[in-house]
N, C-alpha and C positions, 0 to 999 in steps of 0.2 A: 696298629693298636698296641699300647700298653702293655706288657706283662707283669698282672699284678700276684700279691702275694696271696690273695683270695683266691684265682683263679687256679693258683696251683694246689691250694688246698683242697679245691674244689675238684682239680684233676686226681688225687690223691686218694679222695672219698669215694669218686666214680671207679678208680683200678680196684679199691678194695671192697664195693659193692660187686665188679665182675666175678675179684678171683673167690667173693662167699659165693659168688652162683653157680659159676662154671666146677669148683671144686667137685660136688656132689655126682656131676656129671661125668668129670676124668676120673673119680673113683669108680662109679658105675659103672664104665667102659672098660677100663683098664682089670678090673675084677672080672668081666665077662672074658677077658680073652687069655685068662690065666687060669695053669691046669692047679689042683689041690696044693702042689706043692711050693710052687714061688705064690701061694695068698698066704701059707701058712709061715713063708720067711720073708717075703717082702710086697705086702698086702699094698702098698703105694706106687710100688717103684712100677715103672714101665715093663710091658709081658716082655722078658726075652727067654725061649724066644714068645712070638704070639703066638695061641691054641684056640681052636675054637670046637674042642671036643666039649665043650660044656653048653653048646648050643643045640648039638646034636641030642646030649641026656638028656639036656631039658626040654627039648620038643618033644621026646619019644615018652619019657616017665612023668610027664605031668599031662602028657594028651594033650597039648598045645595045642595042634592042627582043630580038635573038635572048638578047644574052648574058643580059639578067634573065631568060628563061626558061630559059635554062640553069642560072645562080645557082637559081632557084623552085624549080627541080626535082629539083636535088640537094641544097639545104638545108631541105625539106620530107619527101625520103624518107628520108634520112640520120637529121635530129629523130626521123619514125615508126619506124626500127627501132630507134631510140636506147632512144625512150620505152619499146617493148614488149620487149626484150628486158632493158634495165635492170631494166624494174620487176620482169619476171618471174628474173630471179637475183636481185636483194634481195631479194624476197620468202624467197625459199630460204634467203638467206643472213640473212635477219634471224628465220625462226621455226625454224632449225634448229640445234641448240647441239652440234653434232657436230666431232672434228679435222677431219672434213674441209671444213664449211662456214668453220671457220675457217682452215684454210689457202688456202681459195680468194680469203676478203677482206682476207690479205694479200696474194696475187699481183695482187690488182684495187687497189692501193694502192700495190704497187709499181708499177703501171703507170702510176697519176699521178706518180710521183716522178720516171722513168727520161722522159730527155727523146727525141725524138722525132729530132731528128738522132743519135743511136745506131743506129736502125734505115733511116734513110734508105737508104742503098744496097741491102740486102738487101731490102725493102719494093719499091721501085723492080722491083726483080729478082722479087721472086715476083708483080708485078703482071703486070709482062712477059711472065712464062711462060707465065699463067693465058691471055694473049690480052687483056685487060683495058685494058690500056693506050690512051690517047683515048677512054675510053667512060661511059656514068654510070653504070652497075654497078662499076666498078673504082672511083671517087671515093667511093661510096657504102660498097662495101665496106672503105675507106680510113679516110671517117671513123667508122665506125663501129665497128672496131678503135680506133682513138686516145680516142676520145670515153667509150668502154664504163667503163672505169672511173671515171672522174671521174662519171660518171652512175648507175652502183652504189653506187660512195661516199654520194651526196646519197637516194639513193629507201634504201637499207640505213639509215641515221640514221634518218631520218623515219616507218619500219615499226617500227624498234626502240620511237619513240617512242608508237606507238598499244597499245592495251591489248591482249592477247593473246585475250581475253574476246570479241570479235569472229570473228577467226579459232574460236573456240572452239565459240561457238555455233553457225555456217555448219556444223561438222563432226559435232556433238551433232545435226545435224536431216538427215544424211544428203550434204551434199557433201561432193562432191571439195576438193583440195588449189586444183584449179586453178578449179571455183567460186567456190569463196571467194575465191579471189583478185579473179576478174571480177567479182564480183557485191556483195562484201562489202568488200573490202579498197581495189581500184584508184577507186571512186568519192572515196575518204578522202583519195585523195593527190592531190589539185586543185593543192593549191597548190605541193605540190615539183614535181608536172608542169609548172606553168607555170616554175618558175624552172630545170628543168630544160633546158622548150623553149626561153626564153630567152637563154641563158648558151650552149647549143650553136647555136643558130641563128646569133647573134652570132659566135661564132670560125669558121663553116664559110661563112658569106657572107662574112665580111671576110677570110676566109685569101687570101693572093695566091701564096706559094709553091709550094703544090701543085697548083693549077692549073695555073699554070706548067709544073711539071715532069709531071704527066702526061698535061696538056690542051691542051698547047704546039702548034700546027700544024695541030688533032686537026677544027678547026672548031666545036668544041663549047666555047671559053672563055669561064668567068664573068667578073663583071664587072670585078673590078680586074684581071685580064689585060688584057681590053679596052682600059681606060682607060691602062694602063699604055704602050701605042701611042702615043700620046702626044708619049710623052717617049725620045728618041734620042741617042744619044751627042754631035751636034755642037748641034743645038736641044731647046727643051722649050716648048711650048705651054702656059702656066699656065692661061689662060682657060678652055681644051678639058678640058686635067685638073681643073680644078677644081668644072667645070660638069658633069664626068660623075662626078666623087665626089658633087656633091650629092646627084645623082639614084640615083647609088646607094644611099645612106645614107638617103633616105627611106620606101622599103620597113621597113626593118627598125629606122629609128628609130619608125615608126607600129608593129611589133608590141613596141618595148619601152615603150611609153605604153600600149598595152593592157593588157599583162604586168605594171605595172612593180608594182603594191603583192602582188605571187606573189611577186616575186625574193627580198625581205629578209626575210620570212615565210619562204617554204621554206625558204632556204639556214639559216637561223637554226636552225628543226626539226629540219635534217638532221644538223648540227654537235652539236645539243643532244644526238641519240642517238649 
């Protein structure tokens, strides 16, 4: 094949898409393993030598250890009513050809589109009421309001795309709706579930805002609250911040390596229907 001059352009565009992406990254790593005084003279260059006393302050002064179990706890129950109530309204919404299933997956569609500070204030306010507020039922029930459609979206695609001949048969031999589903249908959907879990687990551990705002005080802040300590209006600790973002990005970058060949698979599936 040809070596044409497009092609090298084309390679040229893809080096300098890596090095804007990866740059962010060898800043961030290279700042975590460097003590106060080589960020203060050379904030780029490579740790020499490397330190990782800035992993230790920052686990111990910002109570890392509590907040990942905080982060654990609410981006694991949040994914599980994600997955099961998702799957369980697409299911509905993908074997039912009725106005009403169809007016439900556009209000589940309009909810991806309408963005989320629209509702901030009132949200805020029926958390309040509920008594909610500082707690992991209120965050839970947060994201799983926010998340719900974009997760109907992708499991509704992916049902549409299985043969109907399945559901069929579970019903010709005597189940229920909701057998089939467990028994028949939800084993099927491996792979939208993983990209499901993925793609939510990712936005609800890395969210920083709403912690903030409902977990602010509460004693119960995930991690990039935490970390967030940090950094104050007259200094900002790069070392400490940098060294508790790694640490926090490595939970959930080890579950998008296990995850990662579900993501493009399902999303693809779910698109496809």
């Amino acid at each position: 094949m040809k070596y044409k001059p497009r092609t090298f352009v084309l390679e040229v565009v893809m080096v300098m898409a890596a090095i804007a992406f990866l740059f962010p990254v060898y800043a961030l790593v290279t700042l975590a393993f460097k003590d106060p005084g080589q960020i203060a003279n050379k904030p780029l260059s490579l740790p020499d030598p490397p330190s990782v006393g800035s992993f230790g302050e920052a686990w111990q002064s910002a109570s890392l250890g509590s907040a990942l179990l905080n982060s654990t706890l609410i981006t694991v129950s949040s994914v599980l009513v994600l997955i099961v109530l998702g799957s369980l309204a697409a299911y509905f919404l993908a074997r039912t050809a009725t106005r009403l299933s169809y007016t439900l997956y556009i209000l589940f569609l309009v909810g991806i589109i309408l963005p989320f500070q629209l509702g901030m204030i009132p949200l805020y306010q029926m958390v309040n009421d509920l008594g909610l507020l500082g707690t992991y039922q209120g965050m839970i029930l947060f994201y799983t309001g926010i998340q719900l459609p974009f997760t109907v979206f992708l499991y509704t695609g992916f049902i549409r795309s299985l043969p109907a001949d399945y559901t069929n048969a579970a019903l010709i031999d005597g189940a229920s709706h909701l057998q089939a589903f467990a028994h028949v249908i939800f084993p099927l959907l491996r792979p939208i579930t993983g990209t499901v879990l993925i793609l939510n687990a990712v936005h609800i551990w890395n969210d920083f805002f709403t912690p903030l705002l409902y977990l602010g005080g509460s004693g119960r802040e995930t991690v990039p609250v935490r970390v967030f300590a940090f950094v104050n209006e007259y200094t900002s600790n790069y070392g400490l911040v940098a060294a508790g973002l790694v640490l926090a990005a490595l939970p959930i970058l080890l579950l998008f390596l296990v995850l990662q060949r579900y993501v493009i698979r399902g999303f693809a599936s779910g698109l496809k229907g």
